[in-house]
N, C-alpha and C positions, 0 to 999 in steps of 0.2 A: 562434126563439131568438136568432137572430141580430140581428134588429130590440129585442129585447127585452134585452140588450146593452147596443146604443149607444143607446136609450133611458135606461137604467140609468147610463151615461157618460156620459153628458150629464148627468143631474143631480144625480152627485157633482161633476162641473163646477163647476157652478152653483153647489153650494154650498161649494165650495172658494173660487171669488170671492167670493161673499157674507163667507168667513170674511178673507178674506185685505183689502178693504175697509171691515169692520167698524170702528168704535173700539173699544178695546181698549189696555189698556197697553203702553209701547216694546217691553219685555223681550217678552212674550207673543207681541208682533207679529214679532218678530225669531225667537224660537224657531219661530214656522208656518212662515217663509222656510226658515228652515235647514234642516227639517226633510224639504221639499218638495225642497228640494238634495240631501240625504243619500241619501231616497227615489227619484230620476233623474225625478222627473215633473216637475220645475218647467218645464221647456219648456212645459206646456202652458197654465202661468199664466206666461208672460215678459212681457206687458205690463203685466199687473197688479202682477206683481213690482217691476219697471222702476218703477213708476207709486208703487207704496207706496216703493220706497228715494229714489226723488227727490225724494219729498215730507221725507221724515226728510231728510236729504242739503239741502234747501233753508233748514232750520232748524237745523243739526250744532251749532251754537255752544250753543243755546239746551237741543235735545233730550239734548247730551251730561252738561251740568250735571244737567238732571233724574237720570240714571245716578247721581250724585253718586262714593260710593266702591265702586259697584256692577261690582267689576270682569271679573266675568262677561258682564254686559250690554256692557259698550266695550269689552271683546274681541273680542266678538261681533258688536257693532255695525260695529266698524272691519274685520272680516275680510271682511262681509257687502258692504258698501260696495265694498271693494276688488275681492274676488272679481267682482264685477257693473260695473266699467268707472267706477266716482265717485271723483274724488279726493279720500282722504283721508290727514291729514297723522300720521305717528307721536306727533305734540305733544298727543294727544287721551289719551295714557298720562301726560303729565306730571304729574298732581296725584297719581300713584303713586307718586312718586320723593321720597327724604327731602332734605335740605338739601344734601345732598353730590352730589345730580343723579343719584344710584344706587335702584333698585328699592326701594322700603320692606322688610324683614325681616317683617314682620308680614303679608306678603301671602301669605306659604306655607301659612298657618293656611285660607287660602281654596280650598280644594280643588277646586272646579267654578272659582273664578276663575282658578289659574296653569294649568289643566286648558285651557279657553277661549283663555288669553294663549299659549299652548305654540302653538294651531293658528294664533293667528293673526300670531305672530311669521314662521311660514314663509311668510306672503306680503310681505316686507318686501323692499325695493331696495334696492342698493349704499348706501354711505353713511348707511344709518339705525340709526343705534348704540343709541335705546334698545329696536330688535327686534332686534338683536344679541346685548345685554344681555338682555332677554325670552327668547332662547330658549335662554343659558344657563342663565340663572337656576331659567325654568321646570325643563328635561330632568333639572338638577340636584335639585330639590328631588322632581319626580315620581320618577326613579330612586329615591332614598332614601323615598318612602313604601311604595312596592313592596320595598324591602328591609325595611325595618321591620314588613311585614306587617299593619299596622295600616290600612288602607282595608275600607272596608262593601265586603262582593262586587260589589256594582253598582259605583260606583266602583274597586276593581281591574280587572274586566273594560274601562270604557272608558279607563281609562290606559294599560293593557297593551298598547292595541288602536292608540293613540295614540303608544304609545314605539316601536312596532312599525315604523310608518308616517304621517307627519303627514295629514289631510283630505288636503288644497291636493295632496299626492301619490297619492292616490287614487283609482280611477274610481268612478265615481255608479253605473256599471250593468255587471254583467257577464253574459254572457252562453255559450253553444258555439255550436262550428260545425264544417262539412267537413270532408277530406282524405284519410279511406280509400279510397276509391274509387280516387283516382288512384297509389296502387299504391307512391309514389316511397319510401317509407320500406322498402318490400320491397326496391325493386330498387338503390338506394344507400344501403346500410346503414351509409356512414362518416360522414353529415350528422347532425346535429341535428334530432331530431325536436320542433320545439315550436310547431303548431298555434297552440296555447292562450294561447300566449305573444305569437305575430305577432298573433293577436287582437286581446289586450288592448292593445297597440297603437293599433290605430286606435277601439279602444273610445275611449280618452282623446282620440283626436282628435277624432269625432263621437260620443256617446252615442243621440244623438236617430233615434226610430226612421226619420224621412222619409229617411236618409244611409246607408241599411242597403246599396244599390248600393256606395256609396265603399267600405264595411268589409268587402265584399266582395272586392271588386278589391285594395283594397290587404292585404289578408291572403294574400290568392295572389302577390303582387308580393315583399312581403317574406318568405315563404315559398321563393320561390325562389331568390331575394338572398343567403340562409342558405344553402342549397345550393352555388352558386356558391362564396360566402365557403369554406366548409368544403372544396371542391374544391383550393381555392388552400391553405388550414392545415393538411391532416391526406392529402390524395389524392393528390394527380397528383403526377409527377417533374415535374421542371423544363423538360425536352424537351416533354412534353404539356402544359404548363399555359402552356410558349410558343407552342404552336399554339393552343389553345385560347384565349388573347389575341390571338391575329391576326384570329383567327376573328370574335372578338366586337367588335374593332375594324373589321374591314370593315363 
């Protein structure tokens, strides 16, 4: 069964590259990527990924235009790029912007686009004003359609999910783990019990299953850290918690 498995894995493999190197349209090509991100598997396509965005990424001038006022797709595209280590420039939104170097008003009507532009304004760096502006604009306008009630269900559920917490803040992969065993939440019941929480932690740090040692360890490190912490804000008098600093200093 077990040969029969990683036989079976290997050749959705296979044909996940075949899909991911195929021709096929930008947008198409961009939605496989993201999709493979969303899903926490893209590690096992990272070169091929790597290998499709630096190809687009060697052509940005050229493949942007193709997008034309498709602002879903160079939302998408610029988040994609960014997320994956390519520089690319905020100035790839400027033929969005009306004469006054402000957002066009007629972008609101695009639901999957300021949906798109929302995720991918939160990867924007100090001094880039129109992902400033982008992510007012967007939160603004998606708040008021969730107020007005008028979004298709599918679209309410990913805006909702969206206003909740931007992608770029998100983990790809969640998971559980340990901690009953070692008793501590019985026997110091003045700490913070959050497991799940010290996890997700180091989830965002490493996702990828090869690092699962790391998420181990440091889920017990910062699990204890809490403790401690909690020793010092809710426990000990100040006579014990001076010992208990000598202590941890020696």
């Amino acid at each position: 069964m077990e040969e029969q498995n990683a036989a079976r894995i290997s050749n959705l493999e296979e044909e996940v590259v075949k899909l991911i190197q195929e021709e096929k349209e930008l947008e198409d090509q961009l939605q496989l990527i993201d999709h493979l991100q969303q899903l926490g598997v893209a590690y096992h396509f990272k070169d091929d990924i790597k290998d499709a965005l630096g190809s687009i990424h060697g052509s940005l001038e050229d493949k942007s235009m193709l997008l034309k006022d498709n602002l879903h797709a160079t939302a998408l595209l610029f988040r994609l790029l960014r997320e994956n280590g390519f520089d690319v420039s905020e100035e790839m939104f400027s033929r969005f912007k009306d004469e006054k170097g402000h957002l066009k008003t007629c972008l609101q009507h695009q639901i999957k686009g300021i949906l798109s532009l929302y995720e991918a304004s939160y990867l924007g760096k100090e001094g880039e004003f129109v992902l400033i502006e982008a992510m007012d604009f967007t939160t603004k306008h998606l708040k008021k359609l969730m107020e007005e009630g008028s979004l298709e269900p599918r679209f309410r559920e990913h805006v909702a999910h969206a206003l909740e917490l931007p992608l770029n803040w998100r983990m790809q992969r969640i998971h559980n783990r340990w901690w009953t065993d070692l008793g501590l939440a019985q026997r110091l019941p003045f700490f913070r019990d959050r497991l799940m929480e010290n996890y997700f932690w180091t989830v965002g740090w490493a996702f990828e299953p090869q690092f699962w040692s790391f998420r181990q360890m440091q889920t017990k490190l910062v699990s204890l850290i809490t403790v401690i912490d909690d020793a010092y804000d809710v426990y000990g008098t100040l006579d014990e918690l001076e010992l208990f600093t000598n202590v941890v200093d020696r």
